[in-house]
LUMGUNU-686254 format. One record per residue: residue number from 1; residue in one letter; x negated, y negated, z negated of N, C-alpha, C in turn. Coordinates in pm, 1 decimal. Atoms other than C-alpha are relative to their C-alpha. Example, Ala and Ser with C-alpha at 12.3 -4.5 7.8 and 13.67 -1.06 7.14 Angstrom:
% LUMGUNU-686254
   num   residuo        n.u        n.v        n.w       ca.u       ca.v       ca.w        c.u        c.v        c.w
     1         a      -89.0      119.0        0.0    -1230.0      450.0     -780.0      -90.0     -120.0        0.0
     2         s       82.0      119.0        6.0    -1367.0      106.0     -714.0       77.0     -109.0      -73.0
This chain:
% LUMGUNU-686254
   num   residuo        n.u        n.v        n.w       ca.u       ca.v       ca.w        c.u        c.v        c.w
     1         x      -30.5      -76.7      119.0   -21302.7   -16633.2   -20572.9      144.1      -28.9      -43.3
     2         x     -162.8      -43.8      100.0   -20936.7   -16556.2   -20746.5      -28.4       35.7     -119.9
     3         x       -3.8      -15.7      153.6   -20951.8   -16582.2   -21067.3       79.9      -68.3     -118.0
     4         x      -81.6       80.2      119.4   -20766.8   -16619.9   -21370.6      -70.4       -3.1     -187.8
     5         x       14.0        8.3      119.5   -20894.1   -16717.1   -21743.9      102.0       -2.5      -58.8
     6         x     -120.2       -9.6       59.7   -20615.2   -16651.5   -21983.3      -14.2       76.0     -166.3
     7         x       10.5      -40.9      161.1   -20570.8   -16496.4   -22342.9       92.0       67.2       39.9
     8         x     -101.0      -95.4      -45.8   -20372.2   -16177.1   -22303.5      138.0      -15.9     -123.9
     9         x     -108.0       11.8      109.6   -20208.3   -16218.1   -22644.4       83.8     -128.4       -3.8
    10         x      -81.0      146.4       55.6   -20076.7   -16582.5   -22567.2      126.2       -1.4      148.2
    11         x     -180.3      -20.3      -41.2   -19688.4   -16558.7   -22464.4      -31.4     -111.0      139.8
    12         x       61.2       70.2     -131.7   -19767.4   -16861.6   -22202.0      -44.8       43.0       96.6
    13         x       98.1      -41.8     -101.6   -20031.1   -16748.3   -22061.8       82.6      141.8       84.6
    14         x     -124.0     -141.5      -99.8   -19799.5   -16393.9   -21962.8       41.2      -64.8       59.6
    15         x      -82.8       43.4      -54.2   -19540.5   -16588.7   -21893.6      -24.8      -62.5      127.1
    16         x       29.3       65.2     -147.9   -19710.6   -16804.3   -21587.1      -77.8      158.4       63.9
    17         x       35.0     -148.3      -78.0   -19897.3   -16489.5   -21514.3      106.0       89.9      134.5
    18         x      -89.5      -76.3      -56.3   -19628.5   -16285.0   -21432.8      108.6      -95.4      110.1
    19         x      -59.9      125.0      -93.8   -19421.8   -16622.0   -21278.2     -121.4      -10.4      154.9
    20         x       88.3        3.8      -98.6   -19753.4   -16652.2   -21032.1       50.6       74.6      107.5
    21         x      -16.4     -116.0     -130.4   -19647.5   -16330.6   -20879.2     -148.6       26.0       97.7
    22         x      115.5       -9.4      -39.0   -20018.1   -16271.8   -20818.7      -51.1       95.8      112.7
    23         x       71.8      -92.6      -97.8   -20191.3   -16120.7   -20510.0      -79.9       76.3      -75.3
    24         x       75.8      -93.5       68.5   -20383.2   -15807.3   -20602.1     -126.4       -2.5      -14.2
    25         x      125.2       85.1        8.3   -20709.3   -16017.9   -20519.4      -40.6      -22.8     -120.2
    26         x       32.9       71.1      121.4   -20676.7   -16173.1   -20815.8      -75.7       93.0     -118.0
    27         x       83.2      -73.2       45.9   -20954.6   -16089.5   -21059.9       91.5      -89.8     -178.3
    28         x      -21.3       83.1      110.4   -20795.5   -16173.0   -21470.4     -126.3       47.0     -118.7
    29         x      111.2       10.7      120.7   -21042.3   -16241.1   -21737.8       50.8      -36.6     -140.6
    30         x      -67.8       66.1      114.1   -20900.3   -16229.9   -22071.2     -120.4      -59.0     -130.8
    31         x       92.2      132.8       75.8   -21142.5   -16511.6   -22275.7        6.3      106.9     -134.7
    32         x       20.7      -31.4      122.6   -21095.4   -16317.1   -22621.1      -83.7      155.4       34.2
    33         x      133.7     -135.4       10.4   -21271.7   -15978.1   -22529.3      -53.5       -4.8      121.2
    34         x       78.0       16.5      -70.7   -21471.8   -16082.6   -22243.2      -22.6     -154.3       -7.2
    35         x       51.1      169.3       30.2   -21626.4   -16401.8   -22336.4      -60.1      -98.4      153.7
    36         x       48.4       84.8      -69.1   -21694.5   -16651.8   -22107.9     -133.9      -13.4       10.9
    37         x      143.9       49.7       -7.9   -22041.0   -16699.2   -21971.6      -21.5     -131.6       38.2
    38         x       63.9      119.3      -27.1   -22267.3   -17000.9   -21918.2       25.7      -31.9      149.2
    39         x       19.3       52.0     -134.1   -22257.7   -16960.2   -21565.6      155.4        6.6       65.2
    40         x     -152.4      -40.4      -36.1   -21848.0   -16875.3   -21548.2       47.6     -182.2      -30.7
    41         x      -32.5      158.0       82.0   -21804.6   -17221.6   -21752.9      -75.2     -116.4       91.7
    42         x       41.8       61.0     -121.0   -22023.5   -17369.5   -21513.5       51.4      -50.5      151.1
    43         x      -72.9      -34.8     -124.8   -21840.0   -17271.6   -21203.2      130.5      -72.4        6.6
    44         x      -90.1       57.5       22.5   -21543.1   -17393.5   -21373.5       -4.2     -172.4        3.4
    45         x       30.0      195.6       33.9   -21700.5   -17781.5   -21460.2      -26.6      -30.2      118.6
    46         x      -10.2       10.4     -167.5   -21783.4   -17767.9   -21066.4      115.4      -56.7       58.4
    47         x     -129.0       14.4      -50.0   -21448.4   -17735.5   -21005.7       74.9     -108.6      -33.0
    48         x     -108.9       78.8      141.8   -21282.3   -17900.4   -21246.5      -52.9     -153.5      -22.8
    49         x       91.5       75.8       30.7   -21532.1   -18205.0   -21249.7      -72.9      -72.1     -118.3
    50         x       20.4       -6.5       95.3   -21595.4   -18207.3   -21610.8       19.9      101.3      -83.8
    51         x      -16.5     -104.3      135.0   -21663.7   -18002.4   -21948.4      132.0      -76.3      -78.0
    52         x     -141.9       33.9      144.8   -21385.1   -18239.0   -22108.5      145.0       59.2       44.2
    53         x     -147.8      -36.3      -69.0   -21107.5   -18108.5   -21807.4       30.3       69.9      -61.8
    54         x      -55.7     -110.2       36.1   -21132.5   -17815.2   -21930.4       -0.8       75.4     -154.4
    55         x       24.2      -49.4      139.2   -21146.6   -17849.8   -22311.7      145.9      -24.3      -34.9
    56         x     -123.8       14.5       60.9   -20823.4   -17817.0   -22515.9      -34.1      -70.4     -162.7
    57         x      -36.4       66.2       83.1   -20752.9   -18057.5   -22762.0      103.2       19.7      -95.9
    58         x     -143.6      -43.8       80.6   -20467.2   -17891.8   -22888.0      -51.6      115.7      -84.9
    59         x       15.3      -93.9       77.9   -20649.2   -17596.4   -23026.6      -29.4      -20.3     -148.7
    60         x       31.7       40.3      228.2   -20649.9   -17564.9   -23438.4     -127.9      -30.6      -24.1
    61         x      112.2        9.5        6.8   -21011.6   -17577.4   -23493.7       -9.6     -103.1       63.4
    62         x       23.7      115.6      -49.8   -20998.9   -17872.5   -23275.7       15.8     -133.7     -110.9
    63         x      -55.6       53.3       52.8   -20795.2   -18025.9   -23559.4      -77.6       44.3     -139.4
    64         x       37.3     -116.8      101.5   -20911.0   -17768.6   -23843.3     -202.3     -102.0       -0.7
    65         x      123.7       34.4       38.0   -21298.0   -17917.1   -23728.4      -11.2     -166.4      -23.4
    66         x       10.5      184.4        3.8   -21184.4   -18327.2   -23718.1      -89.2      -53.0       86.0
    67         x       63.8       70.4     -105.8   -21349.1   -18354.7   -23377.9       56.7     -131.9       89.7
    68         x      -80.1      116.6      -35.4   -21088.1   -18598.3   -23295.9      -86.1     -159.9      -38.4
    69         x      105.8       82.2       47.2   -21310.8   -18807.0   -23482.0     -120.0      -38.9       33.8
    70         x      119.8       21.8      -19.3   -21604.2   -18763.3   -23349.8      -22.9      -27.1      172.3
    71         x        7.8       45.9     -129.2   -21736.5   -18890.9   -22997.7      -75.6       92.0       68.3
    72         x       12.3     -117.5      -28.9   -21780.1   -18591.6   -22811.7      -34.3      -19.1      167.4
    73         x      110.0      -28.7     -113.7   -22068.3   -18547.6   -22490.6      104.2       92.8       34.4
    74         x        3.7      -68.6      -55.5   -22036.2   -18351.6   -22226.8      -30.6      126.9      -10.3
    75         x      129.2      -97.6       81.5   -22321.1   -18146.8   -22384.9      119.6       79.5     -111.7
    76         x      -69.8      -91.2      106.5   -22066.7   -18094.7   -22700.7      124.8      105.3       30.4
    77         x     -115.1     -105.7      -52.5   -21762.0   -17978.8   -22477.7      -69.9      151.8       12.5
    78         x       51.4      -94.1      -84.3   -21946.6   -17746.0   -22304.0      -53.6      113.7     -133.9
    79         x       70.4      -79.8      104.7   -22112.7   -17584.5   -22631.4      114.2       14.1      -94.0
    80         x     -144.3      -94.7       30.3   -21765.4   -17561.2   -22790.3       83.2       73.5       61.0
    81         x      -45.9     -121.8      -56.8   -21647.7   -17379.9   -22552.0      -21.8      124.1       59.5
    82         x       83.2     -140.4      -17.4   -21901.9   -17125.0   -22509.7       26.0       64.6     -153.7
    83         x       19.0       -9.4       98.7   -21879.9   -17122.5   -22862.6      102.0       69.3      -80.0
    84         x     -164.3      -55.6       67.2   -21503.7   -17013.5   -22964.2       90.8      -17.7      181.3
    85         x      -89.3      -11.1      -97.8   -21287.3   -16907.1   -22665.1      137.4     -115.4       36.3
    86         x     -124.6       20.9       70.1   -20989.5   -17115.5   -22822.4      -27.7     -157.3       65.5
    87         x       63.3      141.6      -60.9   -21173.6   -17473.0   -22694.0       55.2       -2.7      187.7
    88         x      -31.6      -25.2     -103.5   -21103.6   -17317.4   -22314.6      169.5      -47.7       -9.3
    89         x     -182.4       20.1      -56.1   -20750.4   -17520.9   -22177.8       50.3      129.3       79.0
    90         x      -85.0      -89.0      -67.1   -20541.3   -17245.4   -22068.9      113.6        4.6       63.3
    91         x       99.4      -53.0      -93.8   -20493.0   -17072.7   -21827.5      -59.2      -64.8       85.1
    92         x       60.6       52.9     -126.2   -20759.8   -17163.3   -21576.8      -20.2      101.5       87.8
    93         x       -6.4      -88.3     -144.2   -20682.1   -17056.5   -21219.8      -84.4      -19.0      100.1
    94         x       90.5       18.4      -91.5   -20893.1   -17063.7   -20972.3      -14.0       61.1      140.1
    95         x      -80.4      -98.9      -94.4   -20760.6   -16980.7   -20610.5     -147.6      -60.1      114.4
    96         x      118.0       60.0      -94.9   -21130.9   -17035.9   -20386.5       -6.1     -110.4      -76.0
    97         x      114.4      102.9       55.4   -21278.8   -17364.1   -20463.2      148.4     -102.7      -38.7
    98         x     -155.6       68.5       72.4   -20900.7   -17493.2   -20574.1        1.6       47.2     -203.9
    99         x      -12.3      -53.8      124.0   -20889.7   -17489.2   -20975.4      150.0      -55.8      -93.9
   100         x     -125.8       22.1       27.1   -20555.1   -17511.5   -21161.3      -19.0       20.6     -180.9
   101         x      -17.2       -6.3      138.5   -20579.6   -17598.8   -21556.0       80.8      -35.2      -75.7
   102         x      -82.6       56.2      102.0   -20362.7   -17590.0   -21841.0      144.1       83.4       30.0
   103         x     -131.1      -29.6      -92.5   -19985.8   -17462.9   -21804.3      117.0     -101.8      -83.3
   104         x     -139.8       87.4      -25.2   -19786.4   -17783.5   -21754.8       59.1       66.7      149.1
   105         x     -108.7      -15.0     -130.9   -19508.8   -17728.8   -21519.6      -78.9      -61.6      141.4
   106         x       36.4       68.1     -153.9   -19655.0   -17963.4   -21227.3     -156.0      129.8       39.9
   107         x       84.1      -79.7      -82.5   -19951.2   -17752.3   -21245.4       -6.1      129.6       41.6
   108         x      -64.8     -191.9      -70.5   -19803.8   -17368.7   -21239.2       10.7      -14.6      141.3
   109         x      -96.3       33.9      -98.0   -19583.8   -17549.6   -20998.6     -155.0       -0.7      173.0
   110         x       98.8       24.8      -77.9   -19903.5   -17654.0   -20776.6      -36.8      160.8       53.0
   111         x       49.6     -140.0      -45.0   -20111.3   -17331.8   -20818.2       93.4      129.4       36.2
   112         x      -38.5     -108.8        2.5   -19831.0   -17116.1   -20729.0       -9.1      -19.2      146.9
   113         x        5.5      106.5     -187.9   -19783.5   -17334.2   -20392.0     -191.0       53.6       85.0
   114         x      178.5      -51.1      -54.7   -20205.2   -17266.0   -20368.1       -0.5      147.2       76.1
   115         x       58.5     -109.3       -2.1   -20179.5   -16914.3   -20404.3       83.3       85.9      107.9
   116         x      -69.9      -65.7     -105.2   -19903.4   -16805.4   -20162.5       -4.7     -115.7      118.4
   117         x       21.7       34.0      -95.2   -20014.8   -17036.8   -19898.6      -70.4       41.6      102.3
């Protein structure tokens, strides 16, 4: 599978998008009007080898709910991020059973190397 999770409205997320230079394979899923399913989020914690890889800590509500505080399962990632789109680290790439989260530089840098190999 080729796939990209992303937020269409977040300047970033374009920005590596369009930097990718994406094969036409590629399937994009934008998280705010196609919600993430149980079994998409799944596929991802496979990959990824945890619900915490792929939680963002940086999102407001992260801060806004004072989960920083609190000692946060597996169980709770996973149900905040079915729960509000905004919990999902962005973008998550996913080039076959290769998954690429977040957009720091080393990892664009990686998944771009993935995807034109």
């Amino acid at each position: 599978m080729k796939k990209i999770y992303h937020l269409s409205t977040c300047e970033t997320c374009k920005r590596i998008i369009k930097e990718l230079d994406l094969p036409q394979s590629f399937n994009l899923q934008d998280i705010k009007t196609e919600t993430i399913t149980a079994s998409q989020l799944e596929e991802m914690k496979n990959l990824a080898g945890s619900y915490e890889n792929l939680f963002s800590k940086r999102a407001r509500l992260y801060k806004e709910l004072n989960l920083k505080e609190k000692n946060l399962s597996e169980a709770n990632y996973k149900s905040y991020i079915l729960e509000h789109y905004t919990f999902l680290k962005r973008p998550v790439i996913i080039n076959n059973n290769q998954i690429f989260i977040g957009n720091s530089k080393k990892t664009v840098e990686a998944a771009k190397q993935a995807i034109h190999e």
